[in-house]
CHARMM-style PDB file with segment names, atoms N, HN, CA, C and O in Angstrom:
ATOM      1  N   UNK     1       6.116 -11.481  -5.993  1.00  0.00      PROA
ATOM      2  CA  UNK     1       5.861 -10.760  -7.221  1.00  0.00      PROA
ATOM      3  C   UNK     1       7.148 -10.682  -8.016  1.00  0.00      PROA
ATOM      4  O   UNK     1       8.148 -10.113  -7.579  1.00  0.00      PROA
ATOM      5  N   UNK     2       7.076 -11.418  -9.489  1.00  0.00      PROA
ATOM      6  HN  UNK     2       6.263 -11.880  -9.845  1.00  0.00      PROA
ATOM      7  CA  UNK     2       8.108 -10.962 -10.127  1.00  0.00      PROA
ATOM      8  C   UNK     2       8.368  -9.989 -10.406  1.00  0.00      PROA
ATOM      9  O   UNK     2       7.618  -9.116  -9.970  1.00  0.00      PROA
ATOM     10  N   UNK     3       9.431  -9.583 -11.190  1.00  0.00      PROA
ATOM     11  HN  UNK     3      10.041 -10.292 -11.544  1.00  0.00      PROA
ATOM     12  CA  UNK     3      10.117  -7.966 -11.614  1.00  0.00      PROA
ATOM     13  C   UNK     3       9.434  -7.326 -12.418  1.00  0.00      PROA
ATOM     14  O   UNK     3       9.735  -8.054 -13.364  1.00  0.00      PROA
ATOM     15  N   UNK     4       8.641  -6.449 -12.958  1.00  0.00      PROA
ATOM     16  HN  UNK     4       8.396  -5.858 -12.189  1.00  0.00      PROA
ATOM     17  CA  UNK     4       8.183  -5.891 -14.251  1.00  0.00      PROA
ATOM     18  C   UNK     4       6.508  -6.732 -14.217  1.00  0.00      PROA
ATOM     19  O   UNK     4       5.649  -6.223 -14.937  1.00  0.00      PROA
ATOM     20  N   UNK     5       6.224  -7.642 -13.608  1.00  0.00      PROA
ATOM     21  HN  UNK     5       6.922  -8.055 -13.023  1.00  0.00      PROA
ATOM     22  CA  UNK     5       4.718  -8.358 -13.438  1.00  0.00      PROA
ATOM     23  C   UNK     5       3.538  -7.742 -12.601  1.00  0.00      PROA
ATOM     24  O   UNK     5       3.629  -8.160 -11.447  1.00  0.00      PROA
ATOM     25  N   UNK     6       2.595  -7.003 -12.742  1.00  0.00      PROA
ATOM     26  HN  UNK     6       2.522  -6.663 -13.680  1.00  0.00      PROA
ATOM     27  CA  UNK     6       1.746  -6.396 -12.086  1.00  0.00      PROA
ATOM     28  C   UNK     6       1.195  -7.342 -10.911  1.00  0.00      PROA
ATOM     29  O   UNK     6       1.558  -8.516 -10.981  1.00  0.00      PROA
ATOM     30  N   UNK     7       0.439  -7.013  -9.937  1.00  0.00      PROA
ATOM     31  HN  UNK     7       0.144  -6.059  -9.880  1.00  0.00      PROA
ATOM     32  CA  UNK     7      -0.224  -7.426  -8.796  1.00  0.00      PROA
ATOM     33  C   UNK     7      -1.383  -8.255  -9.360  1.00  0.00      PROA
ATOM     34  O   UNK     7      -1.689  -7.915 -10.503  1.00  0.00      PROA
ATOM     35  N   UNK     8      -2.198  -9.392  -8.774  1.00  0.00      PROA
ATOM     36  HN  UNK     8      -1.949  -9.668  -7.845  1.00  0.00      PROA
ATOM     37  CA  UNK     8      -3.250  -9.238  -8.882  1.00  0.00      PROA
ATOM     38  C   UNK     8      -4.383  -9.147  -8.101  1.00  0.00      PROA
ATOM     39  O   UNK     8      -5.525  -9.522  -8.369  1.00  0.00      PROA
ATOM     40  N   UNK     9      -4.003  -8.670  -7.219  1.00  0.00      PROA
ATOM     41  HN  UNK     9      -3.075  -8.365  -7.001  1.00  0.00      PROA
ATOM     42  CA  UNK     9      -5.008  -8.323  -6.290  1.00  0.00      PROA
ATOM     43  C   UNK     9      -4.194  -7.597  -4.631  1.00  0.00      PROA
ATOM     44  O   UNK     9      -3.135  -7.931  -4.100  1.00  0.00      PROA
ATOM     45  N   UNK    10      -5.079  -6.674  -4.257  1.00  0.00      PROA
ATOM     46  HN  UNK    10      -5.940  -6.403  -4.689  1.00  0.00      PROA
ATOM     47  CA  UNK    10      -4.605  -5.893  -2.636  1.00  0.00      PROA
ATOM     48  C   UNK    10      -3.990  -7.157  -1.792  1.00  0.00      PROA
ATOM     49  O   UNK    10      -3.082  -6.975  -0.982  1.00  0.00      PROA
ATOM     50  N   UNK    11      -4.493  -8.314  -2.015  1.00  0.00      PROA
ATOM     51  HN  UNK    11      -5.231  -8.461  -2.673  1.00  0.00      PROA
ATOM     52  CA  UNK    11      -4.015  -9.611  -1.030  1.00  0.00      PROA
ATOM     53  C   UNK    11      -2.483  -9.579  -1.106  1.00  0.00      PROA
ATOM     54  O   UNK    11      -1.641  -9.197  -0.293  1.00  0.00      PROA
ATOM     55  N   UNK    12      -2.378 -10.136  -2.424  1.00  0.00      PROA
ATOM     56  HN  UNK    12      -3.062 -10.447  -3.085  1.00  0.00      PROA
ATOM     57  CA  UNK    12      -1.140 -10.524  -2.850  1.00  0.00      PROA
ATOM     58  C   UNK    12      -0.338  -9.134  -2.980  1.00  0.00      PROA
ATOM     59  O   UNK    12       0.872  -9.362  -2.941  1.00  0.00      PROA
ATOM     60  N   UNK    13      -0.607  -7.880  -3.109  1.00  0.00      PROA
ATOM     61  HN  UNK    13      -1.589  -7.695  -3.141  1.00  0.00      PROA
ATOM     62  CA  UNK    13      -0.009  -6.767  -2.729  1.00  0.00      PROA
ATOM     63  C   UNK    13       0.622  -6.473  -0.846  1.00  0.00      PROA
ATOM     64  O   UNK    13       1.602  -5.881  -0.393  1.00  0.00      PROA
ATOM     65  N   UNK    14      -0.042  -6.910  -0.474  1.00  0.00      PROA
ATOM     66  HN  UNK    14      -0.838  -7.391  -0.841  1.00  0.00      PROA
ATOM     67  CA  UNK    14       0.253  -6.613   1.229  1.00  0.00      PROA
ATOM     68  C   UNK    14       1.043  -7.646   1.469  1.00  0.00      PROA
ATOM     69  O   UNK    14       2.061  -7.298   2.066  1.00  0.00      PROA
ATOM     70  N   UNK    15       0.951  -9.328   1.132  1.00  0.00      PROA
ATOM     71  HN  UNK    15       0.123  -9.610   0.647  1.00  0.00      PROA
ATOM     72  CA  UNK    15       1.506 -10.168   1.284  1.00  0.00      PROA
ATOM     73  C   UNK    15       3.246  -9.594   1.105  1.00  0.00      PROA
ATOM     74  O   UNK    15       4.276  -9.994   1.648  1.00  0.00      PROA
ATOM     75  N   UNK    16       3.064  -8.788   0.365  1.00  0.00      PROA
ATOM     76  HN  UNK    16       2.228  -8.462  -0.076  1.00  0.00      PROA
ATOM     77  CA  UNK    16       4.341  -8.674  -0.592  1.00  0.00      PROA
ATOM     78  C   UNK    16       4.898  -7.400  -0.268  1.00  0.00      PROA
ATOM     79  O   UNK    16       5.966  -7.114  -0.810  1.00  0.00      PROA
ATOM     80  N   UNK    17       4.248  -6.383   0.704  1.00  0.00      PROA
ATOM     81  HN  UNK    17       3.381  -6.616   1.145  1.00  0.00      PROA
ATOM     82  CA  UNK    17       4.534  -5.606   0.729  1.00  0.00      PROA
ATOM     83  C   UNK    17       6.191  -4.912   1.750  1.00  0.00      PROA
ATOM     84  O   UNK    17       6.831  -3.861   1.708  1.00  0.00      PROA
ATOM     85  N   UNK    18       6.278  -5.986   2.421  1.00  0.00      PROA
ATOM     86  HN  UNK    18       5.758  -6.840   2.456  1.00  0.00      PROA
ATOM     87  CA  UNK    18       7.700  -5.572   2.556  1.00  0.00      PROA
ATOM     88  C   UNK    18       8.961  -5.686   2.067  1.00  0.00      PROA
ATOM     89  O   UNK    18      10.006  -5.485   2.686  1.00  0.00      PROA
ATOM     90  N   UNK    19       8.795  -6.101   0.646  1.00  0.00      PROA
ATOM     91  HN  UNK    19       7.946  -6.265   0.144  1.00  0.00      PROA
ATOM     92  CA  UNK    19       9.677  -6.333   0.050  1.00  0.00      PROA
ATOM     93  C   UNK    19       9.758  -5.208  -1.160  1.00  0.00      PROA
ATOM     94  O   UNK    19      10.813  -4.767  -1.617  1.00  0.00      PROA
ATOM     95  N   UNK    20       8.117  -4.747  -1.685  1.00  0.00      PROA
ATOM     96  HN  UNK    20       7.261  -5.106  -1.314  1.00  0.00      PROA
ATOM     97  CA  UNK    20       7.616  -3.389  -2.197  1.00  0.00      PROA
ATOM     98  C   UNK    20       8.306  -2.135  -1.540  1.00  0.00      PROA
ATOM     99  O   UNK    20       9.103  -1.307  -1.980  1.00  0.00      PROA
ATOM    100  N   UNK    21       7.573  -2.348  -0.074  1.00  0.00      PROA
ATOM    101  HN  UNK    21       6.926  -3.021   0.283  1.00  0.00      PROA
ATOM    102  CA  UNK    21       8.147  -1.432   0.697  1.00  0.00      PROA
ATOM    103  C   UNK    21       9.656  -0.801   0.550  1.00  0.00      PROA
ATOM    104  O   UNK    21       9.829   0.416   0.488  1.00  0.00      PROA
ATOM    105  N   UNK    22      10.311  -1.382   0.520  1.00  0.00      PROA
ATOM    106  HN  UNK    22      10.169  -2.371   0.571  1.00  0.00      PROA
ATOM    107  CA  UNK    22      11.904  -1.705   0.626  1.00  0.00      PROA
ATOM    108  C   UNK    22      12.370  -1.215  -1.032  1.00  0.00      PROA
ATOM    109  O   UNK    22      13.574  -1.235  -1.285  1.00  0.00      PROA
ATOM    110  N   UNK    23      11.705  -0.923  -1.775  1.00  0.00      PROA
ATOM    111  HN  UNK    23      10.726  -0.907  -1.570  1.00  0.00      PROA
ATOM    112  CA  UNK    23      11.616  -0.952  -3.294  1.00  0.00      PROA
ATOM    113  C   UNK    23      11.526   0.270  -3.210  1.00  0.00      PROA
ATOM    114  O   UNK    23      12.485   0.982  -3.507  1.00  0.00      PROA
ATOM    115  N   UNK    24      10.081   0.893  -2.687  1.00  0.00      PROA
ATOM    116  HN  UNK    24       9.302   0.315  -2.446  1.00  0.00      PROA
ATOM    117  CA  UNK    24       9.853   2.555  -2.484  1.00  0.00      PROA
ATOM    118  C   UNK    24      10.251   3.269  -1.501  1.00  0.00      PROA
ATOM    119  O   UNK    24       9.910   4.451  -1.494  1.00  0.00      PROA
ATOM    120  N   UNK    25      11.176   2.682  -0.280  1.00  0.00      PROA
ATOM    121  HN  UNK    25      11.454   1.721  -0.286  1.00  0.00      PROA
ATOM    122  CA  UNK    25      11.820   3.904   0.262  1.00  0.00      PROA
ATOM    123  C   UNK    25      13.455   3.582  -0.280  1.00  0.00      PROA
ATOM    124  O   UNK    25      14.289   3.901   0.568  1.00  0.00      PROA
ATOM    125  N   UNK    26      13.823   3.209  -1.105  1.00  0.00      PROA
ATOM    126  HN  UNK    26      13.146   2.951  -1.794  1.00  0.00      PROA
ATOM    127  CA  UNK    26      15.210   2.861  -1.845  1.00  0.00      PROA
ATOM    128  C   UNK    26      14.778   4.385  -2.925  1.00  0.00      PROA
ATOM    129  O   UNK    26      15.260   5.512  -2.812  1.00  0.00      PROA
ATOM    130  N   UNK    27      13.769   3.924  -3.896  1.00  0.00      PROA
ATOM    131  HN  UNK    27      13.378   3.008  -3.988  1.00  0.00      PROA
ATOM    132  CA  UNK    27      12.939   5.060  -4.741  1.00  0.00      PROA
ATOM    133  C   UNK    27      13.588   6.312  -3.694  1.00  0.00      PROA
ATOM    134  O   UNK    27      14.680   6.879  -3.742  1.00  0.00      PROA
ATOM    135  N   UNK    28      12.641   6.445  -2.917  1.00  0.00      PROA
ATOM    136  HN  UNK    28      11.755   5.984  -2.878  1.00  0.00      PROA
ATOM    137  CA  UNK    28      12.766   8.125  -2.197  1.00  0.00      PROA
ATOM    138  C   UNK    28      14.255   8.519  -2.258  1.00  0.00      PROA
ATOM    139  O   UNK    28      14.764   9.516  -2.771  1.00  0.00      PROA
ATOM    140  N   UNK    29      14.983   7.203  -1.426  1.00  0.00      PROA
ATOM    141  HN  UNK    29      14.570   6.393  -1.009  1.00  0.00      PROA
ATOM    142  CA  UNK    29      16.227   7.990  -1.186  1.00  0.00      PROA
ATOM    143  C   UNK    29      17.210   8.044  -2.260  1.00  0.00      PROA
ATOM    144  O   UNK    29      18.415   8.145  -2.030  1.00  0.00      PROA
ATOM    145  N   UNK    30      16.613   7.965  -3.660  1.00  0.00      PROA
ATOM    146  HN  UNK    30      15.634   7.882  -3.847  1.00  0.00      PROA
ATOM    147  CA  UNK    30      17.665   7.420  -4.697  1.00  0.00      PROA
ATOM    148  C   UNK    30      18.649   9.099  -5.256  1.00  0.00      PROA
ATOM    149  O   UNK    30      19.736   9.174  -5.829  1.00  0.00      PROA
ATOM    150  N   UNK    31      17.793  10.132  -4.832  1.00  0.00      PROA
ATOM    151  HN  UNK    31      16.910  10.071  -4.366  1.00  0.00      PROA
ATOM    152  CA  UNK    31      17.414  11.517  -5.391  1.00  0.00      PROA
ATOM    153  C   UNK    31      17.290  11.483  -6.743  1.00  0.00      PROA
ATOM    154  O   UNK    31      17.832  12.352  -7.426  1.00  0.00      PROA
ATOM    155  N   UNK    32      16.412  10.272  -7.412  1.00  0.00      PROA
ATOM    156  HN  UNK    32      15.972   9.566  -6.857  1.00  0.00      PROA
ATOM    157  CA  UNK    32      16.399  10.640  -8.731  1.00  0.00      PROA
ATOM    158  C   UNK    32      14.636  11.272  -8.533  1.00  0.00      PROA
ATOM    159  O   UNK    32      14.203  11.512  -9.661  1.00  0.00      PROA
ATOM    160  N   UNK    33      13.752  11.531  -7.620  1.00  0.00      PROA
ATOM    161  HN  UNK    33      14.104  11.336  -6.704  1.00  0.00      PROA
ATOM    162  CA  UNK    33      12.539  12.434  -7.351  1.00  0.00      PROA
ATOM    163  C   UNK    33      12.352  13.680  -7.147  1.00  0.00      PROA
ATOM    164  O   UNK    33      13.390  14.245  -6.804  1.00  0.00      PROA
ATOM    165  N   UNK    34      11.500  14.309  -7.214  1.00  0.00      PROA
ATOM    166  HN  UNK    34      10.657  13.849  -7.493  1.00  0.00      PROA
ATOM    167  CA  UNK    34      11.016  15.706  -6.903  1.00  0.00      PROA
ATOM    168  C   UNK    34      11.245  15.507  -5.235  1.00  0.00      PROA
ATOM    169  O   UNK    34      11.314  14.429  -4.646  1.00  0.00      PROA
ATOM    170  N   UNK    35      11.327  16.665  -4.733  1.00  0.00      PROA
ATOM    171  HN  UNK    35      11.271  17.541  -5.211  1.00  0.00      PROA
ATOM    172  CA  UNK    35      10.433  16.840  -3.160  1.00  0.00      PROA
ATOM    173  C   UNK    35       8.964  16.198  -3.234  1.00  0.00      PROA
ATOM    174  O   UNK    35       8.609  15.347  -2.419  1.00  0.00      PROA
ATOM    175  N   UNK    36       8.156  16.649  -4.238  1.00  0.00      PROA
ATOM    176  HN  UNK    36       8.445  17.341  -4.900  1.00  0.00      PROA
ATOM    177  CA  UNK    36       7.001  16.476  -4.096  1.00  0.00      PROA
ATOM    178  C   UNK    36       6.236  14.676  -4.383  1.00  0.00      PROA
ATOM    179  O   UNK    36       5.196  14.174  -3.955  1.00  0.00      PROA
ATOM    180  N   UNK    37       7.594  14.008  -5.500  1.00  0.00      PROA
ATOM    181  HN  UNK    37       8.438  14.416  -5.847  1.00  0.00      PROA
ATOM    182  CA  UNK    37       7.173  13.137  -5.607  1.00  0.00      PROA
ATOM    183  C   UNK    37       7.726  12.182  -4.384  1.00  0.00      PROA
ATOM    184  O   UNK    37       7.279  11.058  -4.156  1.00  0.00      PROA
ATOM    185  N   UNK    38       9.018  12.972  -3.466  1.00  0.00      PROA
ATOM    186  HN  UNK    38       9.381  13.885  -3.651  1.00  0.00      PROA
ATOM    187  CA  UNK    38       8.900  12.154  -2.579  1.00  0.00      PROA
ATOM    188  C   UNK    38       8.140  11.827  -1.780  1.00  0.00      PROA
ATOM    189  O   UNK    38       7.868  10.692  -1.387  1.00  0.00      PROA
ATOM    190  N   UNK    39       7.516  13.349  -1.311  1.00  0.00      PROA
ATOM    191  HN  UNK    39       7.737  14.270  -1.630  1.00  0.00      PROA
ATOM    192  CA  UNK    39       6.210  13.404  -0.038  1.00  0.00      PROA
ATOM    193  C   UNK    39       5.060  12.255  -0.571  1.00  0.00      PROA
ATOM    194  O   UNK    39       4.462  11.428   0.117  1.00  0.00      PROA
ATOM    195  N   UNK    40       4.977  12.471  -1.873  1.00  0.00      PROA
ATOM    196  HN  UNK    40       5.463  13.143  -2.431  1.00  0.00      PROA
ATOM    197  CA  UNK    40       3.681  11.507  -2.429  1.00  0.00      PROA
ATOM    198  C   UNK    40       3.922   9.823  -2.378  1.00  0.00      PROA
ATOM    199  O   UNK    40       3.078   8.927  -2.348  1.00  0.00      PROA
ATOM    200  N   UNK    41       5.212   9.756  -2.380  1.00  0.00      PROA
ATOM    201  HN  UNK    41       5.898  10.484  -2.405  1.00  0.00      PROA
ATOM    202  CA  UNK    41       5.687   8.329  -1.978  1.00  0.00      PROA
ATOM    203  C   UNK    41       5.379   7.666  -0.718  1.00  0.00      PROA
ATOM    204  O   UNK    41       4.817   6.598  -0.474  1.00  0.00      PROA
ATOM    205  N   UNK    42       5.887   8.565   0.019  1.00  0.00      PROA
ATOM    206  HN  UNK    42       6.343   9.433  -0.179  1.00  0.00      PROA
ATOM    207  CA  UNK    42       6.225   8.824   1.909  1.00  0.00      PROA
ATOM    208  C   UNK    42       5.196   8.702   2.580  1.00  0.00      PROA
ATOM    209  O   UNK    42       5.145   8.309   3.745  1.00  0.00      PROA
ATOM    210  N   UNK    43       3.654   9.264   1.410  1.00  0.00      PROA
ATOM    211  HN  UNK    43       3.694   9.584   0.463  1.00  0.00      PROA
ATOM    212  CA  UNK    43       2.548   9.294   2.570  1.00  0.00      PROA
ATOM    213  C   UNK    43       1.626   7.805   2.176  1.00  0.00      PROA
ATOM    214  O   UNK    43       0.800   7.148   2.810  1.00  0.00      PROA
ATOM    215  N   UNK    44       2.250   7.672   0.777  1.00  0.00      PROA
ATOM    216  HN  UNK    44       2.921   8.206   0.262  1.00  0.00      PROA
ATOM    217  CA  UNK    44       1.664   5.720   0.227  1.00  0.00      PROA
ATOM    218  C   UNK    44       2.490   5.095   1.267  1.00  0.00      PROA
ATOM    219  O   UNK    44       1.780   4.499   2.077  1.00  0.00      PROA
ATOM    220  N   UNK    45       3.722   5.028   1.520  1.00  0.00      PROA
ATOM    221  HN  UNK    45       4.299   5.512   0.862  1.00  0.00      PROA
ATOM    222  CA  UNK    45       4.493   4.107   2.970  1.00  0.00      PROA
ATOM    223  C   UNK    45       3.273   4.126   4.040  1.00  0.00      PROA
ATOM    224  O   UNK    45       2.495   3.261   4.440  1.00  0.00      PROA
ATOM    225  N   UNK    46       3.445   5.408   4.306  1.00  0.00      PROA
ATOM    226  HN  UNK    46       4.077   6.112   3.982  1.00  0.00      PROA
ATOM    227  CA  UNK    46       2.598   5.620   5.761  1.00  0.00      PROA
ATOM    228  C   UNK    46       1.013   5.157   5.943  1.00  0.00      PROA
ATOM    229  O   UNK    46       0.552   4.713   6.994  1.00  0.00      PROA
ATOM    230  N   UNK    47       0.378   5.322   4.887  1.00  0.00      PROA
ATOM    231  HN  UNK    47       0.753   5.684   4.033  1.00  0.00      PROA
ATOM    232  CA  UNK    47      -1.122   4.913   4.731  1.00  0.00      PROA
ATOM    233  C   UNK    47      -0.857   3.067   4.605  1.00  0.00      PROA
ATOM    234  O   UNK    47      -1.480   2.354   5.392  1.00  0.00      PROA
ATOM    235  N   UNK    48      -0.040   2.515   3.720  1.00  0.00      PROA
ATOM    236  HN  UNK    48       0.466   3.094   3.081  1.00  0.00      PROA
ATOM    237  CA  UNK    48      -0.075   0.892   3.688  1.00  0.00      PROA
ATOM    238  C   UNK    48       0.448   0.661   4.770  1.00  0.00      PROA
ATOM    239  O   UNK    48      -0.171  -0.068   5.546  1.00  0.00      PROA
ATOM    240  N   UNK    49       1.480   1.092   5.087  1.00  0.00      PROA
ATOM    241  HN  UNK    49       1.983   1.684   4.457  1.00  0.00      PROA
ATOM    242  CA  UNK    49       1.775   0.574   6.655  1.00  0.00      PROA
ATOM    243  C   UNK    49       1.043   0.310   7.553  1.00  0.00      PROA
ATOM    244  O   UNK    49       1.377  -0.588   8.326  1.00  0.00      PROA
ATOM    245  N   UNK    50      -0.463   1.162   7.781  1.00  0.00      PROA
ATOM    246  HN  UNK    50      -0.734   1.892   7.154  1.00  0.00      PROA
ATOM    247  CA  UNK    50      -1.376   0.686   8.245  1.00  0.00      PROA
ATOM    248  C   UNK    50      -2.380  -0.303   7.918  1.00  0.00      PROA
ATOM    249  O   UNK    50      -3.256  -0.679   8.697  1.00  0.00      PROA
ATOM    250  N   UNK    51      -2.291  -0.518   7.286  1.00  0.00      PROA
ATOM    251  HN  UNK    51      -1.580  -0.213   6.654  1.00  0.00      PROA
ATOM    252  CA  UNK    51      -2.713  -1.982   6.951  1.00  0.00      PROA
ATOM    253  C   UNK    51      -3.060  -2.923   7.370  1.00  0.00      PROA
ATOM    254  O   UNK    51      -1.923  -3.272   7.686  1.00  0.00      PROA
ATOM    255  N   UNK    52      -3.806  -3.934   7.772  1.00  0.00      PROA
ATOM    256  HN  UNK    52      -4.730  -3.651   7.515  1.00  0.00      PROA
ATOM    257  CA  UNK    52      -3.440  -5.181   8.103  1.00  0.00      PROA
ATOM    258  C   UNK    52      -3.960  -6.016   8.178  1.00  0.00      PROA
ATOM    259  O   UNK    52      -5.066  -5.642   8.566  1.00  0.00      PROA
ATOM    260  N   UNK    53      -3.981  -7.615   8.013  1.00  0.00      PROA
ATOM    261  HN  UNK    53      -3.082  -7.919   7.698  1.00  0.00      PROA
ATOM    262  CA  UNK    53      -5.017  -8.203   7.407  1.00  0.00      PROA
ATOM    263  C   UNK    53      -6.890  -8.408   7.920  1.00  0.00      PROA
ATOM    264  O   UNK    53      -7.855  -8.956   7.388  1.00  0.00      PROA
ATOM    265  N   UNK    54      -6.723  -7.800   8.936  1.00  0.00      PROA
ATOM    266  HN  UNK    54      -5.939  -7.354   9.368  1.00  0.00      PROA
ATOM    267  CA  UNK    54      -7.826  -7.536   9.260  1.00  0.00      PROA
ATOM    268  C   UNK    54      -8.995  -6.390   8.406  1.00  0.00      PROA
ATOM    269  O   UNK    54     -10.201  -6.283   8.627  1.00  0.00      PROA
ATOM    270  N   UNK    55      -8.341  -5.799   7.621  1.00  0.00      PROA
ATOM    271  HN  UNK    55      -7.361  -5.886   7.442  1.00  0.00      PROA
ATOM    272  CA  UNK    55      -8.582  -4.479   6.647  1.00  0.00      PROA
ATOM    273  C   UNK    55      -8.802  -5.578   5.367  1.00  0.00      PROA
ATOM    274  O   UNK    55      -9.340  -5.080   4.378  1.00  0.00      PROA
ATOM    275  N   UNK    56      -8.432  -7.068   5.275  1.00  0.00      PROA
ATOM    276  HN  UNK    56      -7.995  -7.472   6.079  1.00  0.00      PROA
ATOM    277  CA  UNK    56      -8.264  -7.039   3.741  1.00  0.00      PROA
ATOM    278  C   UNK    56      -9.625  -8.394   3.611  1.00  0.00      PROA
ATOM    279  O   UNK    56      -9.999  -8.950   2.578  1.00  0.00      PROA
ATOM    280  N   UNK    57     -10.110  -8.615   4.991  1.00  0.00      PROA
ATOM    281  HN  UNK    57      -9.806  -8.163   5.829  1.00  0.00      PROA
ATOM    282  CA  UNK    57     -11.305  -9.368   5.037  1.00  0.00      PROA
ATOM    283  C   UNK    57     -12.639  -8.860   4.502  1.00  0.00      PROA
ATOM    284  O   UNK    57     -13.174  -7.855   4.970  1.00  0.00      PROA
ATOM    285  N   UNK    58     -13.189  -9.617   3.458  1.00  0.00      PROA
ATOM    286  HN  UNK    58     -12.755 -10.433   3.078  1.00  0.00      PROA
ATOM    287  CA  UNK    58     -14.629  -9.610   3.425  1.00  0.00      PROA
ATOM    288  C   UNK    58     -15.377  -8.556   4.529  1.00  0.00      PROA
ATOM    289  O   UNK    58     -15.093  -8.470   5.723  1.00  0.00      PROA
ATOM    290  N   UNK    59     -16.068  -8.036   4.043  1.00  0.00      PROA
ATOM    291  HN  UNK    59     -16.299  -8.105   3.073  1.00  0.00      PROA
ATOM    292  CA  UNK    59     -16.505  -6.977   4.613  1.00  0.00      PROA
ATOM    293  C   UNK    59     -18.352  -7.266   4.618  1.00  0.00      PROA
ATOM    294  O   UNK    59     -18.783  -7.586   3.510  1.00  0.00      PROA
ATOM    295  N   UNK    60     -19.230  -7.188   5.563  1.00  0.00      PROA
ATOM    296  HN  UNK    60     -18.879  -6.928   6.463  1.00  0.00      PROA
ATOM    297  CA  UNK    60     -20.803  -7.532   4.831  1.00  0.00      PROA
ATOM    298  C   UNK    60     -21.396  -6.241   5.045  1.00  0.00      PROA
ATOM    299  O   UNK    60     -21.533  -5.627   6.103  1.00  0.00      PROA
ATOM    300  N   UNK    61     -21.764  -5.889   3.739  1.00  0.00      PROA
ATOM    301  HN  UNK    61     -21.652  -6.388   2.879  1.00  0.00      PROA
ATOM    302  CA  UNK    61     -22.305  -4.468   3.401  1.00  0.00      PROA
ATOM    303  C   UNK    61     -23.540  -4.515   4.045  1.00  0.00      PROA
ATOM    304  O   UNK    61     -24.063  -3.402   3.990  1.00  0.00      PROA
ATOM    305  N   UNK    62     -24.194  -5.292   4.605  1.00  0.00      PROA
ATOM    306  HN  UNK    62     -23.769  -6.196   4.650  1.00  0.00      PROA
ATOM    307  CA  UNK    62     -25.812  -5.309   5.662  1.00  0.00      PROA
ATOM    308  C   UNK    62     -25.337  -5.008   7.040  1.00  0.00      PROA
ATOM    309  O   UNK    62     -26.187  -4.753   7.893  1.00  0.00      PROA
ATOM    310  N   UNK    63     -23.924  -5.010   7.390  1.00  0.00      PROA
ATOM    311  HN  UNK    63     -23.234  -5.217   6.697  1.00  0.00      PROA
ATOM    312  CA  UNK    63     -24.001  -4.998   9.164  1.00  0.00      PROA
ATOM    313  C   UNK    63     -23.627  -3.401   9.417  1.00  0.00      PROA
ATOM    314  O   UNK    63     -23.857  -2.652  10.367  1.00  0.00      PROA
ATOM    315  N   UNK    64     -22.799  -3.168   7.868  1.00  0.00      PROA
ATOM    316  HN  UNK    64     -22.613  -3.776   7.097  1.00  0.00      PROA
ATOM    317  CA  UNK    64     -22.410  -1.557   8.125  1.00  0.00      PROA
ATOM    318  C   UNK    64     -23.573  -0.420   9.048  1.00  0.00      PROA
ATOM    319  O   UNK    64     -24.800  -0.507   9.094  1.00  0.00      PROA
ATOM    320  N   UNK    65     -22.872   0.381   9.563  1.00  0.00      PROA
ATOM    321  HN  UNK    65     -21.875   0.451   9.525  1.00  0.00      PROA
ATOM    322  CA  UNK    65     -24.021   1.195  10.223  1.00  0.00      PROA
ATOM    323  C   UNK    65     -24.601   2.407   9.081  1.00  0.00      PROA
ATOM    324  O   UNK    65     -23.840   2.209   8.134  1.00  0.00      PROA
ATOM    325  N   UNK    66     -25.291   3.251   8.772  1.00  0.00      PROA
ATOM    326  HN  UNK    66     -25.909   3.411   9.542  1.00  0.00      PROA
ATOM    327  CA  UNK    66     -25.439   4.272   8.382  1.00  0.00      PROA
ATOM    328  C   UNK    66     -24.635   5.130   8.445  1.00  0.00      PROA
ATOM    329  O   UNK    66     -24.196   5.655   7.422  1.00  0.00      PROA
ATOM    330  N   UNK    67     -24.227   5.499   9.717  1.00  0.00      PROA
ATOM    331  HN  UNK    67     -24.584   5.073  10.548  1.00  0.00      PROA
ATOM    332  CA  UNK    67     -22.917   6.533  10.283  1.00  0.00      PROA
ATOM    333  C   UNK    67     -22.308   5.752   9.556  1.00  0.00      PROA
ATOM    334  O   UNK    67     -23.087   5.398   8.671  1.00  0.00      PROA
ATOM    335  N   UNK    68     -21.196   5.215   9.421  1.00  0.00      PROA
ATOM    336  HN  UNK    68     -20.564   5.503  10.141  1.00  0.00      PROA
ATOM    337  CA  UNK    68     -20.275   4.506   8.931  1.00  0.00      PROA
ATOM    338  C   UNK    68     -19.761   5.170   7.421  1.00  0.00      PROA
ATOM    339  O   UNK    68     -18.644   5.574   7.097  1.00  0.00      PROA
ATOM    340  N   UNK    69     -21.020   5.114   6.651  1.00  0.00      PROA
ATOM    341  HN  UNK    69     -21.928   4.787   6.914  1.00  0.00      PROA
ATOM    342  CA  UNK    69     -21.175   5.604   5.070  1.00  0.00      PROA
ATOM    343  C   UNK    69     -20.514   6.684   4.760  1.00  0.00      PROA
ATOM    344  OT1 UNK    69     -20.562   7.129   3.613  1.00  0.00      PROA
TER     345      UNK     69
END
């Protein structure tokens, strides 16, 4: 991803994301944030971190269970 160029898609976001990554915990520790906008940073790290390309496959909305919903 170039500098200032938006994503176009979650693919190419995760592909890219450790280099993002590395972008937003630089952000946190810059102290140019709130507390609050750090926590809100800190918990986007922690939620993409889980991630993985198994999450970014085609999904078939007929096998889902009910529970699931």
């Amino acid at each position: 991803m170039s500098q200032g160029i938006g994503v176009k898609d979650l693919v190419e976001y995760f592909r890219n994301w450790i280099f993002e990554r590395q972008k937003v915990i630089s952000l946190i520790e810059s102290g140019r944030l709130s507390d609050d906008e750090k926590t809100s940073l800190s918990n986007m790290v922690f939620v993409i971190d889980r991630i993985g390309p198994a999450d970014l496959e085609p999904q078939d909305l007929n096998s889902t269970k009910q529970s699931e919903i």
